[in-house]
Phi, psi and omega in degrees: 000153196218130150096142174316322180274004182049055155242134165313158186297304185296321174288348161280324172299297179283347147318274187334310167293292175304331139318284194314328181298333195267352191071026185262341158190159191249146165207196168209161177247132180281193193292325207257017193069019158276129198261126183251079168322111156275113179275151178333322190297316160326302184307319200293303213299280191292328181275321173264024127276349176284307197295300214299337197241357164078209175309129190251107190284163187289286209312304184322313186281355148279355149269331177320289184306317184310323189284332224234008192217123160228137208253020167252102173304161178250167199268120163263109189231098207288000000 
């Protein structure tokens, strides 16, 4: 067991995956096996920089995402 919630690393994965099957959050797992949360507001972000420019070269959509995907959650303060 790992972690403040006391889950195996495989029980973390599969949460993650069954979140995600369900649409309840979108990420990616980086180069280090680390899961990167995209929030809606990002996915939003990044598909109307695809559409406003039609074909995309990968490098582009990949300084794009760097810039429009942050990778610190920020402090929600209610």
């Amino acid at each position: 067991m790992t972690g403040e919630f006391k889950m195996s690393t495989q029980e973390v994965i599969d949460r993650i995956k069954a979140l995600e099957s369900t649409k309840e959050i979108n990420g990616i797992i980086d180069e280090r096996g680390k899961y990167i949360y995209i929030t809606p507001k990002e996915l939003e972000s990044v598909k109307n920089y695809i559409v406003s420019k039609g074909r995309v070269a990968r490098s582009d959509l990949i300084a794009e995402c760097n810039r429009l995907i942050k990778l610190k959650p920020e402090m929600i303060l209610a």
